[in-house]
mmCIF file of the C-alpha atoms, coordinates in Angstrom:
data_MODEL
# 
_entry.id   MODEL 
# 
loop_
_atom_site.group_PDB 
_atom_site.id 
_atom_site.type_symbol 
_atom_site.label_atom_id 
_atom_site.label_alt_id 
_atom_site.label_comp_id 
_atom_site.label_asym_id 
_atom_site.label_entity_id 
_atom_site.label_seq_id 
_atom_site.pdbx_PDB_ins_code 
_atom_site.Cartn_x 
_atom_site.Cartn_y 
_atom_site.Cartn_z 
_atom_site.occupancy 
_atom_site.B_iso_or_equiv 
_atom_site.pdbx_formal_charge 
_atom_site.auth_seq_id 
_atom_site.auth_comp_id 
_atom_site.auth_asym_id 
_atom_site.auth_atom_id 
_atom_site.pdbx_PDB_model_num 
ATOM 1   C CA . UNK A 1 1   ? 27.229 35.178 15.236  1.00 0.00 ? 1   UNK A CA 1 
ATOM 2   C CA . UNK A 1 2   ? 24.971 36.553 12.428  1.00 0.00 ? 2   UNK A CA 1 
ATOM 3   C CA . UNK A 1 3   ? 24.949 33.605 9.676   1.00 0.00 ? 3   UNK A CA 1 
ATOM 4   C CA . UNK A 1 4   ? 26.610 34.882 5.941   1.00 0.00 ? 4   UNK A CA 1 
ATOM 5   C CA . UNK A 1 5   ? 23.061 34.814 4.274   1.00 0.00 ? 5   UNK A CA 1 
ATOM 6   C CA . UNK A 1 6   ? 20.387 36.063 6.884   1.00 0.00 ? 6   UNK A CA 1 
ATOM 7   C CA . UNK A 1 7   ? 17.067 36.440 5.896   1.00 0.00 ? 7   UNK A CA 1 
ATOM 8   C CA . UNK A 1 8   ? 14.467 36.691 8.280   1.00 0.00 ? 8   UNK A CA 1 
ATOM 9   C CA . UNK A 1 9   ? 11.096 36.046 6.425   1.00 0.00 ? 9   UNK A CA 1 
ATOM 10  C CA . UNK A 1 10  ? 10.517 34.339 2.794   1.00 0.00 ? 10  UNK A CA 1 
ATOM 11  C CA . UNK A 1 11  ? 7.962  32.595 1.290   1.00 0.00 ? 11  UNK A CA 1 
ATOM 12  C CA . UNK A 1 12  ? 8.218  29.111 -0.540  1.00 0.00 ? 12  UNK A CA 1 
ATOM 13  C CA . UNK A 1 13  ? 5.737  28.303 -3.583  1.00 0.00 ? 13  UNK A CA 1 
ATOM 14  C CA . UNK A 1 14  ? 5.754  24.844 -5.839  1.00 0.00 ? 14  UNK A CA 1 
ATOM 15  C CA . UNK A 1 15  ? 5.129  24.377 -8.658  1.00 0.00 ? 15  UNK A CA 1 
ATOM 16  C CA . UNK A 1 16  ? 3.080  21.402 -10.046 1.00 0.00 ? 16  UNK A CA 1 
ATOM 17  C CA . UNK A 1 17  ? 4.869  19.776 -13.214 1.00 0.00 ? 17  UNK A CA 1 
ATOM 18  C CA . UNK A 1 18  ? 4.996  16.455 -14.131 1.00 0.00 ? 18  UNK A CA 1 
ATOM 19  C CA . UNK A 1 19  ? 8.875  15.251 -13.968 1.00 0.00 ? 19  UNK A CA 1 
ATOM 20  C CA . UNK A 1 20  ? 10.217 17.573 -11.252 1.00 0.00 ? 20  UNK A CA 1 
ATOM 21  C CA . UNK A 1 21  ? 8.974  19.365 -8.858  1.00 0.00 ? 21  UNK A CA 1 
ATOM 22  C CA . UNK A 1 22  ? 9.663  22.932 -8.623  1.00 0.00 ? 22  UNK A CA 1 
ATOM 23  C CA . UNK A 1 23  ? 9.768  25.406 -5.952  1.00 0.00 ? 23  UNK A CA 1 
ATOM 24  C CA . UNK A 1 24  ? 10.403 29.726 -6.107  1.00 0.00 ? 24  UNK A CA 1 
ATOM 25  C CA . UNK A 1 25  ? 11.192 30.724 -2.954  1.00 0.00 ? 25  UNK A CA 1 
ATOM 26  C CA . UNK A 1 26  ? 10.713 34.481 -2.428  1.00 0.00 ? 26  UNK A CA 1 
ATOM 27  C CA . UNK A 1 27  ? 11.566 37.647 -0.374  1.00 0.00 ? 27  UNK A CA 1 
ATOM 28  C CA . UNK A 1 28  ? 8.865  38.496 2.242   1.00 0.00 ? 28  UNK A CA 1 
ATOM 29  C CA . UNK A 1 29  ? 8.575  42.605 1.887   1.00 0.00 ? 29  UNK A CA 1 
ATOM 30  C CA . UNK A 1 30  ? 7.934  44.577 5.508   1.00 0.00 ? 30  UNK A CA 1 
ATOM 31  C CA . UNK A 1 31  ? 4.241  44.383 4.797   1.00 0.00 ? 31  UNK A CA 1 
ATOM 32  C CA . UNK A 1 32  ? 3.681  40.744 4.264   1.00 0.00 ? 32  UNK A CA 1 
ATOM 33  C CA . UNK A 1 33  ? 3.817  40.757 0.310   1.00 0.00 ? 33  UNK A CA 1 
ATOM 34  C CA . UNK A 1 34  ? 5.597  38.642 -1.504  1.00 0.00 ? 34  UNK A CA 1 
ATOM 35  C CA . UNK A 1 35  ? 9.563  40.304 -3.230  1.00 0.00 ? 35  UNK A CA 1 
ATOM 36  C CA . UNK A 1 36  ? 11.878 39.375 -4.811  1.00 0.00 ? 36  UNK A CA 1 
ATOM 37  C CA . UNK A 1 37  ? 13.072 36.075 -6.344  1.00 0.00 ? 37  UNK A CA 1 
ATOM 38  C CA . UNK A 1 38  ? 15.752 34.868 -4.228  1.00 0.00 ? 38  UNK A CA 1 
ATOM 39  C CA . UNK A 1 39  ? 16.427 30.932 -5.247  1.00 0.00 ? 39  UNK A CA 1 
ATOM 40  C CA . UNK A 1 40  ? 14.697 28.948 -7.862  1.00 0.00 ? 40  UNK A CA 1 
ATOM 41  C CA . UNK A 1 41  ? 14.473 25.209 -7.259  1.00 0.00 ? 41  UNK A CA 1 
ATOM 42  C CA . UNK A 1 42  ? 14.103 22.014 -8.919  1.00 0.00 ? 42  UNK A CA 1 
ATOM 43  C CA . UNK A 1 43  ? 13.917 18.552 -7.425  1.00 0.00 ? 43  UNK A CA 1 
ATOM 44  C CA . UNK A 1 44  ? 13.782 15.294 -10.105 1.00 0.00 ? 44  UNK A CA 1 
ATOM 45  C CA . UNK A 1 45  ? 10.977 12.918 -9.219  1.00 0.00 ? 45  UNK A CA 1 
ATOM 46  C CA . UNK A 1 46  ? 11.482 9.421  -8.437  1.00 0.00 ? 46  UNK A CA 1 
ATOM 47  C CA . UNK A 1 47  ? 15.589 9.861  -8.036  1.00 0.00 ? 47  UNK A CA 1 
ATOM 48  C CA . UNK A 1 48  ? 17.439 7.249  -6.196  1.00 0.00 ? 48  UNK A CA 1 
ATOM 49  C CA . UNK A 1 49  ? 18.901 9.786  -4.453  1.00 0.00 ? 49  UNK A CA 1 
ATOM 50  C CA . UNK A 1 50  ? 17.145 13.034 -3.735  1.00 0.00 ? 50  UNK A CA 1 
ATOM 51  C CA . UNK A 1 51  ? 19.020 15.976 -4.689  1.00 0.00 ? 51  UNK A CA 1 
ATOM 52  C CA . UNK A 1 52  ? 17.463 19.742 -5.102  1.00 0.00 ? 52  UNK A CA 1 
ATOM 53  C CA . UNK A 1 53  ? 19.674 22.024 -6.873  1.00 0.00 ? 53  UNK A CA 1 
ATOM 54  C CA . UNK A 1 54  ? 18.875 25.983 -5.924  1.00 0.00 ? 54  UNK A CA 1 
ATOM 55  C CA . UNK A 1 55  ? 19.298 28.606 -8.925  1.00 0.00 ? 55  UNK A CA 1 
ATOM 56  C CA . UNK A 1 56  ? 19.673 31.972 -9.091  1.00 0.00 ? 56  UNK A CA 1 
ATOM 57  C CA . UNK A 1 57  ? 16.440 32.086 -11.907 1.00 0.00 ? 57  UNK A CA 1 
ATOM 58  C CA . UNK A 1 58  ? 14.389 30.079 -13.594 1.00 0.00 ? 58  UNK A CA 1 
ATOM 59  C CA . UNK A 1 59  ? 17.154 30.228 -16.390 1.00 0.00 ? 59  UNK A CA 1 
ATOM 60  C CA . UNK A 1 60  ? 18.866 27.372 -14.329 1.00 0.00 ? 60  UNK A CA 1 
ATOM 61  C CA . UNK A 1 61  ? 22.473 28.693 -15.410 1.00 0.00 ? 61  UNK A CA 1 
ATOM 62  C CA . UNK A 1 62  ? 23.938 29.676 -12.029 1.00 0.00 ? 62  UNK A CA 1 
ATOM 63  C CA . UNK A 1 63  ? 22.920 27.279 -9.154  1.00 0.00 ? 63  UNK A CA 1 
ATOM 64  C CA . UNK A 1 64  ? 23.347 28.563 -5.607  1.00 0.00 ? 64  UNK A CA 1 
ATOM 65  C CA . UNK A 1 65  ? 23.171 25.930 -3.334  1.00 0.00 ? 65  UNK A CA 1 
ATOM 66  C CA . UNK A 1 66  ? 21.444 23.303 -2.946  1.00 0.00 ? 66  UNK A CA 1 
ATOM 67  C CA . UNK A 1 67  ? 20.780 19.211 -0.679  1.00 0.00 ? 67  UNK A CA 1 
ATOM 68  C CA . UNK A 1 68  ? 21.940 15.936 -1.447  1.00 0.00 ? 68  UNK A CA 1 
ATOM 69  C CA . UNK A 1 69  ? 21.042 12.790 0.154   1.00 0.00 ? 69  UNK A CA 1 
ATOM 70  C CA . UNK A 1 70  ? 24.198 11.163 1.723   1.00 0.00 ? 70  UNK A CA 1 
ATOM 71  C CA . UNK A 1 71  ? 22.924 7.476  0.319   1.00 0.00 ? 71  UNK A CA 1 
ATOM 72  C CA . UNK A 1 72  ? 20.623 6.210  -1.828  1.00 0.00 ? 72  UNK A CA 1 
ATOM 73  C CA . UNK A 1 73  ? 17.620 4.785  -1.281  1.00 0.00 ? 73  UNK A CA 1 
ATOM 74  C CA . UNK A 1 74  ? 17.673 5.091  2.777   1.00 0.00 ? 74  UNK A CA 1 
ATOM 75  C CA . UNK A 1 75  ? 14.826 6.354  4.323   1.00 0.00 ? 75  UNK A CA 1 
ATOM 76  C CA . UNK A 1 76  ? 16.772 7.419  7.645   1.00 0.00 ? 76  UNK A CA 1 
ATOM 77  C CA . UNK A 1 77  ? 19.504 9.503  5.112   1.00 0.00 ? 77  UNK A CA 1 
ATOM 78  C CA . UNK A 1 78  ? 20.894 12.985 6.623   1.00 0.00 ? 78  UNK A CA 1 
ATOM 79  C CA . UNK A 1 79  ? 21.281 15.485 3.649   1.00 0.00 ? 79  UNK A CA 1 
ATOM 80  C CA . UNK A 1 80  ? 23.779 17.682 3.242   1.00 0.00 ? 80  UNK A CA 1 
ATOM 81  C CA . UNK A 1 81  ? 23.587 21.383 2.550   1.00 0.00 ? 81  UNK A CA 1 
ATOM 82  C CA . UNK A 1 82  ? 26.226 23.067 -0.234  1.00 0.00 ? 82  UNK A CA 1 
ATOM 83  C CA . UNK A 1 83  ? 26.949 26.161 -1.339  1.00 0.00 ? 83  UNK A CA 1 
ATOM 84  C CA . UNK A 1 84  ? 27.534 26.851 -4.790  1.00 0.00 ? 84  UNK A CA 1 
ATOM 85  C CA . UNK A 1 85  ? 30.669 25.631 -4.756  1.00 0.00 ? 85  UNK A CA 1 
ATOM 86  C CA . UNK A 1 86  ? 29.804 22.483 -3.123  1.00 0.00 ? 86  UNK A CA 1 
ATOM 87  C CA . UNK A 1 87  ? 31.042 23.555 0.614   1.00 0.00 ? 87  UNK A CA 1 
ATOM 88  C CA . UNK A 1 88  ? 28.976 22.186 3.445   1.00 0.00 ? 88  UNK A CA 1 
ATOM 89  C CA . UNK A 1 89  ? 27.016 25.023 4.915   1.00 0.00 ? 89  UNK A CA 1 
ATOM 90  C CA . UNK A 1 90  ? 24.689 22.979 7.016   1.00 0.00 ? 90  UNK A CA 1 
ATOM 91  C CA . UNK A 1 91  ? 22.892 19.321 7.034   1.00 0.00 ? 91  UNK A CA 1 
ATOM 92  C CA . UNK A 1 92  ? 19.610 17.772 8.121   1.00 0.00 ? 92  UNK A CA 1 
ATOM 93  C CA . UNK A 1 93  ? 17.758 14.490 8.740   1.00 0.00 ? 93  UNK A CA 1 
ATOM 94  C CA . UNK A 1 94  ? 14.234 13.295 9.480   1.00 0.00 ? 94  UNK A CA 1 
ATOM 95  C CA . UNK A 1 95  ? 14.300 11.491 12.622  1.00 0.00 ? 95  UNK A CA 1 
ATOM 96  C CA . UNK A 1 96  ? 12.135 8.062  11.831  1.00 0.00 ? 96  UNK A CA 1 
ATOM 97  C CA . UNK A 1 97  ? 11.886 6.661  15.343  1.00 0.00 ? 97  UNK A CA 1 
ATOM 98  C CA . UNK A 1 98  ? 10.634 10.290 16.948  1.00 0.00 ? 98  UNK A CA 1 
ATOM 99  C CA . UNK A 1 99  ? 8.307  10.500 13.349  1.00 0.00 ? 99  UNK A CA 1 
ATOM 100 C CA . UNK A 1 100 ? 5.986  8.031  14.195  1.00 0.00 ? 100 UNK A CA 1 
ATOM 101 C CA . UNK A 1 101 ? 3.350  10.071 15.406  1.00 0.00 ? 101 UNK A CA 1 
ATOM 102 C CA . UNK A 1 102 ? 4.265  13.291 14.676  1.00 0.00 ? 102 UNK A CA 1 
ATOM 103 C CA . UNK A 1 103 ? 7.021  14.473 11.776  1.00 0.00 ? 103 UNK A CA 1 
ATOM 104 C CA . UNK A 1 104 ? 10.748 15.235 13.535  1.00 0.00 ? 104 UNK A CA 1 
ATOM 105 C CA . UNK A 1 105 ? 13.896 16.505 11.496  1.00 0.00 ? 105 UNK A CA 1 
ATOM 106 C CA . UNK A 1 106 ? 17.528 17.479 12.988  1.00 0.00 ? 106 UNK A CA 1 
ATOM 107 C CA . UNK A 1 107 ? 18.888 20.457 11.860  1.00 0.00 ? 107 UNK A CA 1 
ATOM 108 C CA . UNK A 1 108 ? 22.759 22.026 12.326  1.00 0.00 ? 108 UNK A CA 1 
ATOM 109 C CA . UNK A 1 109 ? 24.683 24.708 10.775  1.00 0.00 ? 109 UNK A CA 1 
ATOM 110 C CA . UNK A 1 110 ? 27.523 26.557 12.402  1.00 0.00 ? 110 UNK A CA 1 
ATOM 111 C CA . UNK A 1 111 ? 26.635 27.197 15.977  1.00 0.00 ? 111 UNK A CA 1 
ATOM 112 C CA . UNK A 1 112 ? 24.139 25.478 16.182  1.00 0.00 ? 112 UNK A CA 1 
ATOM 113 C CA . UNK A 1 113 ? 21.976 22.216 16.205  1.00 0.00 ? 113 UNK A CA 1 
ATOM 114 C CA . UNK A 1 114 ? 18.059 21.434 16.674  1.00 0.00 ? 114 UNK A CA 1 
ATOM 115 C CA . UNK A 1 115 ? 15.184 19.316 16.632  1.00 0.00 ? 115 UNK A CA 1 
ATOM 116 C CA . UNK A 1 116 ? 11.732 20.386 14.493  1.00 0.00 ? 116 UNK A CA 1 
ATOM 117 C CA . UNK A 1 117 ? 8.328  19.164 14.929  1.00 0.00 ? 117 UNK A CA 1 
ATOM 118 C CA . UNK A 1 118 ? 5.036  19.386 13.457  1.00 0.00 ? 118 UNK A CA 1 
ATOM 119 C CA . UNK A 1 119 ? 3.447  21.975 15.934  1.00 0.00 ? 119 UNK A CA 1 
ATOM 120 C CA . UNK A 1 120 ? -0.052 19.916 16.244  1.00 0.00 ? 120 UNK A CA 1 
ATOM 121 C CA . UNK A 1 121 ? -0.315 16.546 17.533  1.00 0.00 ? 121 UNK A CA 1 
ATOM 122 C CA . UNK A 1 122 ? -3.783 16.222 15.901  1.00 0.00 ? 122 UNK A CA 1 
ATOM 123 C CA . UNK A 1 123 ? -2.758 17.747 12.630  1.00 0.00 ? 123 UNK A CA 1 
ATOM 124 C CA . UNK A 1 124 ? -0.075 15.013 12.517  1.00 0.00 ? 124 UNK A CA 1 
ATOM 125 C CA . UNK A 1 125 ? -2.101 12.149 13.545  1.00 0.00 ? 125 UNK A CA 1 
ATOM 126 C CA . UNK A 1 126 ? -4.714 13.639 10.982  1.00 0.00 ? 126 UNK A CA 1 
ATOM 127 C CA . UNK A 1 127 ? -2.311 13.760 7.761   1.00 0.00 ? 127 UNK A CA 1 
ATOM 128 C CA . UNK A 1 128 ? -1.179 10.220 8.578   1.00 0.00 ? 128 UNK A CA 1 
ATOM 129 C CA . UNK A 1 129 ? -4.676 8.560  8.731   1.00 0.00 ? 129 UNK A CA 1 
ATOM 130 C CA . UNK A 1 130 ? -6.248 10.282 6.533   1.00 0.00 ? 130 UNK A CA 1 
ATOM 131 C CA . UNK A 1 131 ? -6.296 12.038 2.662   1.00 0.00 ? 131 UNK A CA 1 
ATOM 132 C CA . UNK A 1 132 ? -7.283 15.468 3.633   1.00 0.00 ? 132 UNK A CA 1 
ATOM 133 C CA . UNK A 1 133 ? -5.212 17.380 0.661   1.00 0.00 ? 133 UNK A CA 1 
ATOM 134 C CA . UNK A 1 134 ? -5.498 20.634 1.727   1.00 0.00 ? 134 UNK A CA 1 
ATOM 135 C CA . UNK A 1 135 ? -4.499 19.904 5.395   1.00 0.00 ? 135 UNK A CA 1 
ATOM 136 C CA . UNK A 1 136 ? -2.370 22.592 6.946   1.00 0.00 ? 136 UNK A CA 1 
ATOM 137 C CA . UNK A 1 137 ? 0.389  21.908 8.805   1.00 0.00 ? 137 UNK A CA 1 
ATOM 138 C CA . UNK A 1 138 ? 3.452  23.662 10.656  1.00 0.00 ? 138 UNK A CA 1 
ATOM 139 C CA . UNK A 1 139 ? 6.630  22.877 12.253  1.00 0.00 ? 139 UNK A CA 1 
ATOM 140 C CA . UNK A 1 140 ? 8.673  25.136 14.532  1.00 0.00 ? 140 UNK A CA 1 
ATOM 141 C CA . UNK A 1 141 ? 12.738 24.112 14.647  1.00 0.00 ? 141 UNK A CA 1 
ATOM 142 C CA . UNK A 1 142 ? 14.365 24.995 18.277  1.00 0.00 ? 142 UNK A CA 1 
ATOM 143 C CA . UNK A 1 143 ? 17.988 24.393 19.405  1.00 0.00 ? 143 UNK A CA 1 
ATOM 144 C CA . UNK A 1 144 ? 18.857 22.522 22.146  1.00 0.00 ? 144 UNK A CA 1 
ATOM 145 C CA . UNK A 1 145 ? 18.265 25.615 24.665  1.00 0.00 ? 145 UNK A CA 1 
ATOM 146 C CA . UNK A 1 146 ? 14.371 25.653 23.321  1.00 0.00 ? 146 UNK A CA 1 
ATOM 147 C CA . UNK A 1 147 ? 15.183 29.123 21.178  1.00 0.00 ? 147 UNK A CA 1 
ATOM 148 C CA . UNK A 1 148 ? 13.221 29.157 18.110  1.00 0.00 ? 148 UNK A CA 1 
ATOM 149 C CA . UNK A 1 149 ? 15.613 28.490 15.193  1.00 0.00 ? 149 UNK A CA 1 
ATOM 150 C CA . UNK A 1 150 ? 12.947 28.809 12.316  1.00 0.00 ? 150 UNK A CA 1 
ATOM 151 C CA . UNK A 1 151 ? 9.329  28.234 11.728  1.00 0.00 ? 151 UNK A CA 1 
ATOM 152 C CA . UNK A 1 152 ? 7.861  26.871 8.675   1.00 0.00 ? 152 UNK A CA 1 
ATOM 153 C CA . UNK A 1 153 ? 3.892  27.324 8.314   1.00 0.00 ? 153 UNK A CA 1 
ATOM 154 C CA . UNK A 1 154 ? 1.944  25.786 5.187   1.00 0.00 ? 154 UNK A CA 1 
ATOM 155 C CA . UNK A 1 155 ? -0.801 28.107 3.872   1.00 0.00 ? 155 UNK A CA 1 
ATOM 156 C CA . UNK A 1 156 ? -4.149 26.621 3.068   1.00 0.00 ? 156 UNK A CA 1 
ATOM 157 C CA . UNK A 1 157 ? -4.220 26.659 -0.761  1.00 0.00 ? 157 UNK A CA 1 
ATOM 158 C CA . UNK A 1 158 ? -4.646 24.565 -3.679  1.00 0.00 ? 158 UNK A CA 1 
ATOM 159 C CA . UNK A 1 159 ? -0.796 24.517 -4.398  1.00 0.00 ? 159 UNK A CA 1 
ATOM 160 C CA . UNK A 1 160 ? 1.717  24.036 -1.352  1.00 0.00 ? 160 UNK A CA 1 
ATOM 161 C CA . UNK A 1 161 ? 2.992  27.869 -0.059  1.00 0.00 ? 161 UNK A CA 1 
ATOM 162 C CA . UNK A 1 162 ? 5.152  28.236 3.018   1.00 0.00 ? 162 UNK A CA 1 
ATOM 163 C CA . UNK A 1 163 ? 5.470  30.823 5.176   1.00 0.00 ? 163 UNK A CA 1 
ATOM 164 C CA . UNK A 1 164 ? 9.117  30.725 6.521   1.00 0.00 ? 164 UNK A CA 1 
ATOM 165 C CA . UNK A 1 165 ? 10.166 32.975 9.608   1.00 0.00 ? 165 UNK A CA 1 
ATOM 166 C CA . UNK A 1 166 ? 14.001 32.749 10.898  1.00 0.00 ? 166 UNK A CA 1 
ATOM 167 C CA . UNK A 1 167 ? 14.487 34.530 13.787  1.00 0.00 ? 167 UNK A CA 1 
ATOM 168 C CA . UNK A 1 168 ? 17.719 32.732 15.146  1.00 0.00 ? 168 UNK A CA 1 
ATOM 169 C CA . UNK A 1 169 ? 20.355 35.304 12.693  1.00 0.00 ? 169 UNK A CA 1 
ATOM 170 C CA . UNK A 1 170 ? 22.808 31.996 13.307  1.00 0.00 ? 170 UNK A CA 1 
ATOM 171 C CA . UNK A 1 171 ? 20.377 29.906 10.550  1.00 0.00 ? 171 UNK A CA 1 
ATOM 172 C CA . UNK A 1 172 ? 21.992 30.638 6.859   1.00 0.00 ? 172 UNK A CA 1 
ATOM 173 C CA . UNK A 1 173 ? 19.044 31.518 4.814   1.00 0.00 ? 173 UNK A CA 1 
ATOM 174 C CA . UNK A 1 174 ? 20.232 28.553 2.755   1.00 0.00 ? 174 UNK A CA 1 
ATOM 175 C CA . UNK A 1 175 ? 19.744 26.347 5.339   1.00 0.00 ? 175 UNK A CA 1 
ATOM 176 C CA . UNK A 1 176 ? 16.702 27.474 6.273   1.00 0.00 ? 176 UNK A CA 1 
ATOM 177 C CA . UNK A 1 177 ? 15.361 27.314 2.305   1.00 0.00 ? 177 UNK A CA 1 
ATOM 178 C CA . UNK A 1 178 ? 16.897 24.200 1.922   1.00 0.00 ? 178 UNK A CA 1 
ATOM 179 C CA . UNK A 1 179 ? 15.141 22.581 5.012   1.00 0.00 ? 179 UNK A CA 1 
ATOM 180 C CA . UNK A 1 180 ? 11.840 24.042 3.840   1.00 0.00 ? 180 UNK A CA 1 
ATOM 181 C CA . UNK A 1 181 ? 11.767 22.541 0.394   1.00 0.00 ? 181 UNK A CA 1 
ATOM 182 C CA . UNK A 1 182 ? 12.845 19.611 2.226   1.00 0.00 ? 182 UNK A CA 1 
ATOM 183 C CA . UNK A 1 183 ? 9.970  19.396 4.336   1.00 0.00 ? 183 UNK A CA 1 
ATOM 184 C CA . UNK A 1 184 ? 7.540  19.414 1.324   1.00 0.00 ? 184 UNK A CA 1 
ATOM 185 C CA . UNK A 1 185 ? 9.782  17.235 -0.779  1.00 0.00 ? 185 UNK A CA 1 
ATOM 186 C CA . UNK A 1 186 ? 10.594 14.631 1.697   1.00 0.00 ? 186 UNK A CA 1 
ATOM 187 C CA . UNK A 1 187 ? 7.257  14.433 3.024   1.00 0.00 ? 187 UNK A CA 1 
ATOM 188 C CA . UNK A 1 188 ? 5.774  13.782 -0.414  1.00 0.00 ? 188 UNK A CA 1 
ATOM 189 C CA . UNK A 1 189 ? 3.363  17.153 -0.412  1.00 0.00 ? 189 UNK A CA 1 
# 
């Protein structure tokens, strides 16, 4: 089953402002450069729930999907995944007891459901003890067969840029963006 939105490579940028913070996430062309626009995002800082509504531009007139915490102020909250109609298209939730060491997040959409983790056990241990800021790290989402749902990889630069691969065509591009700007939002990058 080929998910309604399928994309199988994009890139996600933010933006550094001081209320929100703000994320393009983009097309990845056959050669590696970056396309077209495909969701804009904007997340409010210091919210008592986190929410991150996706637009179509940076017009913010036609949102397109976008997470919501399920409570407020909970550190162990799932968040849910909408359309732009408010439909659940997916969910996901950082798993606190398997994050001690080394960042874990559930993941499930239609037909499937999966665990990610931060691919290095040093780079975890290294972010957590220390204030490296340019520190690179990646996490690589598999279902419960150990097939590779999506990968996201952080790029070394001066403002966070993900790489975001999705070879499982079950994983709704929305999903997939939505868990990404999670991972930087969530994990206060």
């Amino acid at each position: 089953m080929t998910a309604a939105m399928y994309v199988p490579q994009f890139f996600v940028r933010q933006k550094l402002t001081m209320m929100v913070n703000r994320y393009d996430i983009t097309m990845a062309n056959p050669d590696g450069s970056e396309g077209q626009l495909l969701a804009f995002a904007q997340q409010k800082r210091f919210a008592f729930k986190e929410e991150v509504t996706f637009f179509s531009d940076e017009s913010r007139t036609h949102a397109v999907f976008g997470f919501k915490a399920r409570k407020k102020l909970d550190l162990n909250a799932g968040y849910d995944v909408t359309d732009e109609y408010g439909q659940p298209i997916g969910y996901f939730k950082k798993e606190f007891g398997a994050s001690l060491m080394r960042s874990t997040f559930r993941i499930e959409g239609p037909g499937y459901a999966g665990l990610g983790h931060e691919r290095s056990q040093l780079v975890a241990v290294l972010r957590r003890f220390s204030d490296v800021p340019f520190l690179r790290f990646h996490f690589d989402f598999h279902d419960d067969a150990g097939n590779l749902l999506m990968s996201s990889d952080r790029k070394a630069s001066l403002r966070d840029k993900y790489t975001v691969t999705v070879p499982d065509q079950r994983v709704d591009f929305r999903v997939a963006a939505a868990m990404a700007v999670g991972l930087d939002a969530l994990m206060a990058r």
